[in-house]
TIGU-205982 format. One record per residue: x, y, z of N, C-alpha, C, O in turn. Coordinates in steps of 0.2 Angstrom, whole numbers, plus 5000, padded with zeros to 4 digits. Each point is the difference from the previous one (the first is absolute). Layout:
BEGIN
XYZXYZXYZXYZ/...
This chain:
BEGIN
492850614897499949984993500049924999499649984996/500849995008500249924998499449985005499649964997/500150065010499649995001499349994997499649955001/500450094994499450034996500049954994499449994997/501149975001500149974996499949935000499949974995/500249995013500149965002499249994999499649974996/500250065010499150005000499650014992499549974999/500750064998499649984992500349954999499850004994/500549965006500249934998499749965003499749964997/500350055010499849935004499050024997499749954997/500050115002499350024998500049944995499749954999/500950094997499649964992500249924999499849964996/500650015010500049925001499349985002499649964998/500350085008499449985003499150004994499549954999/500650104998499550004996500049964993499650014996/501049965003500249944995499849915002500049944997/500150085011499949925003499350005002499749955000/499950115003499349995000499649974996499649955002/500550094991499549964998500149934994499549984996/501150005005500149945001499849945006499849944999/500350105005499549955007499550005000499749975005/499950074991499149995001499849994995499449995000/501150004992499749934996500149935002499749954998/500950045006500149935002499449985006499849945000/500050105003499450015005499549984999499749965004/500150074988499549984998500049944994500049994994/499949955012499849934993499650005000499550015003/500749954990499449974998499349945002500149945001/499250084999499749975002499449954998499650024996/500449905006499849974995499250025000499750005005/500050024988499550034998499649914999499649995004/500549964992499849965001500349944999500449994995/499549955012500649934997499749974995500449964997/499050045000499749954994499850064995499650045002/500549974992499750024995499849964994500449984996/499150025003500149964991499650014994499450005000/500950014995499850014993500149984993500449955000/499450064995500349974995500350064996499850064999/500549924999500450054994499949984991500549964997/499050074999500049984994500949994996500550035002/499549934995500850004996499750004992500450004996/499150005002499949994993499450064997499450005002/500750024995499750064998499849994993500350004995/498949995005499949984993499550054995499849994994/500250055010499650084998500650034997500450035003/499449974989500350034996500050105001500550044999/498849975005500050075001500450035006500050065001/500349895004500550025006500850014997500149984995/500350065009500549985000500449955000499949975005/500550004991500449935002500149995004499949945000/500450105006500249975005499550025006500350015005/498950014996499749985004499749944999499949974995/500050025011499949935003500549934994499849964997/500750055004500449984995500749975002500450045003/499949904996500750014999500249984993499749964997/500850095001500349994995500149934998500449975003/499349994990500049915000500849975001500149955003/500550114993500649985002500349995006500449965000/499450055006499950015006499649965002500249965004/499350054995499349945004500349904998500049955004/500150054991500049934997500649965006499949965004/500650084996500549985003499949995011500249975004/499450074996499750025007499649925000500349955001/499250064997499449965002500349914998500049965005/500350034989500449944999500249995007499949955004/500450094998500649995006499649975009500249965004/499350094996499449995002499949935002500249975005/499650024990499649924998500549964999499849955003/500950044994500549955002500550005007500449965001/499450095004500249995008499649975001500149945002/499450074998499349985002500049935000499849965004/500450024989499749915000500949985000499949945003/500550074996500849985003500049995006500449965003/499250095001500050005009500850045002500450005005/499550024991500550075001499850055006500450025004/499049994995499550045005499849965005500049944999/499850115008499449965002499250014997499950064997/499649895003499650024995499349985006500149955004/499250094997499849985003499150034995500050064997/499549895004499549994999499450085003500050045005/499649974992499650055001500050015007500150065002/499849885002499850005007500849985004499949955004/500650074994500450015002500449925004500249995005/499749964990500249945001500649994996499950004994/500749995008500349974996500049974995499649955000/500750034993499949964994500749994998500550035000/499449914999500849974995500150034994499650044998/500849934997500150024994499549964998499650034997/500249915002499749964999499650034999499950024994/499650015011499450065001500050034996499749994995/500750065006499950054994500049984993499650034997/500649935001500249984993499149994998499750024995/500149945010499349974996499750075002499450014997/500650035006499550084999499850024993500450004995/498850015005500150014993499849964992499850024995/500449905008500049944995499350005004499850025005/500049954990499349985001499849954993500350014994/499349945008499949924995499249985001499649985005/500350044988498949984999500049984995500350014995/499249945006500049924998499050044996499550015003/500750004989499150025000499949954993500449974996/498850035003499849954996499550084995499550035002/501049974991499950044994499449974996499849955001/499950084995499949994994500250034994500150065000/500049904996500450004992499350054998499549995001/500750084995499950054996499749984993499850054997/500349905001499649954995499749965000500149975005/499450014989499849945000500449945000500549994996/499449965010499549985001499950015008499649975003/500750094999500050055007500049935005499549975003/501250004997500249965005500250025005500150065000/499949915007500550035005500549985002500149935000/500250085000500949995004500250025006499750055002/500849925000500350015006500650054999500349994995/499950065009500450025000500350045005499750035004/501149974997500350015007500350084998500250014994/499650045011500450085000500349995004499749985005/501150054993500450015005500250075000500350024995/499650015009500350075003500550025003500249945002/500250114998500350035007500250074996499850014995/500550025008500250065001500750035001500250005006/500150044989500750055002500150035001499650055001/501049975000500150095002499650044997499850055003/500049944990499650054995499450005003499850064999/499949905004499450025005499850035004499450025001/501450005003499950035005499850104998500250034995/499450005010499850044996500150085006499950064999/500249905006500150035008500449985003500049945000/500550105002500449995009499550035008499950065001/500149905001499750005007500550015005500549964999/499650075005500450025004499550025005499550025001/501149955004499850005010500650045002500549984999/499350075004500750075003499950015007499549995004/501150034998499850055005500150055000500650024998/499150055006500150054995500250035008499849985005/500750074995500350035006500050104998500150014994/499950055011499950054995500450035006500249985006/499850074991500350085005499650064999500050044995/499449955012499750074998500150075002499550045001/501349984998500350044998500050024995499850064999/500649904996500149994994499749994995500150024995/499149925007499849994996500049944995499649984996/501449995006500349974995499649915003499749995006/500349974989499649935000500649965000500450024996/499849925009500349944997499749935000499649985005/500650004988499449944999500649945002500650015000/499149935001500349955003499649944997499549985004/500750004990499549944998500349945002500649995000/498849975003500249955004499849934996500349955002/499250064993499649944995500250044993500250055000/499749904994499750024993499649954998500149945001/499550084995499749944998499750024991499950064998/500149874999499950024993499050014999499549995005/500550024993499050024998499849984993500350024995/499249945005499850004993499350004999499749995005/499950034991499550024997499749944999500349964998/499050035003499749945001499250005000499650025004/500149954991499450004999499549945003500149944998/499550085007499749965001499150025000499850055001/499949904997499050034998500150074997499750055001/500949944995499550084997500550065002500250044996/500149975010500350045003500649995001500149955002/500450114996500849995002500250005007499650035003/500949945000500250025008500949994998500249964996/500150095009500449965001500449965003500050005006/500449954992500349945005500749995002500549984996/499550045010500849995001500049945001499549975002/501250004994500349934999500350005005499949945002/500450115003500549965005500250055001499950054997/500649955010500550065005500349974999500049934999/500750125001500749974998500150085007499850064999/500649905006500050055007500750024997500349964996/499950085006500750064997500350025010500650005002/499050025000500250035007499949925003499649964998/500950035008499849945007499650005006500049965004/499750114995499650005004499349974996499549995004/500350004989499649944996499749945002500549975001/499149995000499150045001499950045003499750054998/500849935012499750045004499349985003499849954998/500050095005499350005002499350054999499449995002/
């Protein structure tokens, strides 16, 4: 009987450590080192959800602020579309923009003047997060791990007629950033 007892013991250890050893087995595999997309944050379609394509403004204002004051404090590292470094300096003037146009006056005697626009843009602008990942998976499981290595602000931008959007800048989060 103690024999009998012993061996379903050692069974039911055996069958508790197996398949524990054949989920450690099975890792996870990098499905892809570069991904990128943009992620809507501002939802202006009265007929969706609030929270699609959405972050809550309580939540967003304090995010994106933060964004953009590491950015130009040089708190972050910060690099340019084509993945070139930028000082604070840099970043600060993203965005400013100065044009120099000659108006005319809307009345008689329809004079022209000189007149200077000065631009820039703030967090309130921003209208997208761009995100560079890497995504690693178990195809066992099925389960995804994301690993963002970039973020970047996006803003909406009209040029001849057509919107595009424009990342301002990578702010790298992971050290493996640029990279190659």
């Amino acid at each position: 009987m103690k024999l009998i007892v012993k061996l379903l013991l050692v069974i039911l250890i055996l069958f508790s450590i197996l398949p524990s050893c054949k989920n450690k087995s099975s890792k996870n595999e990098i499905l892809t080192s570069k991904i990128q997309y943009d992620v809507p944050i501002v939802n202006n379609d009265p007929q969706l959800d609030w929270w699609i394509n959405n972050l809550e403004g309580s939540k967003r204002d304090p995010f994106l602020k933060r964004i953009m004051e590491a950015a130009e404090k040089g708190d972050v590292k910060v690099y340019d579309y084509f993945n070139k470094p930028l000082t604070p300096e840099q970043v600060k003037l993203i965005g400013k923009d100065t044009v120099f146009q000659t108006l005319m006056r809307n009345t008689p005697p329809y004079e022209e003047y000189d007149t200077t626009i000065i631009s820039s843009i703030t967090y309130r602008d921003i209208c997208k997060i761009r995100y560079l990942e890497e995504w690693k998976w178990n195809p066992n499981t099925l389960e995804i791990d994301k690993k963002v290595l970039a973020l970047g602000p996006v803003i909406n931008k009209e040029f001849g007629g057509q919107n595009y959007n424009q990342l301002l800048f990578w702010i790298a989060i992971d050290k493996s950033f640029p990279g190659n």
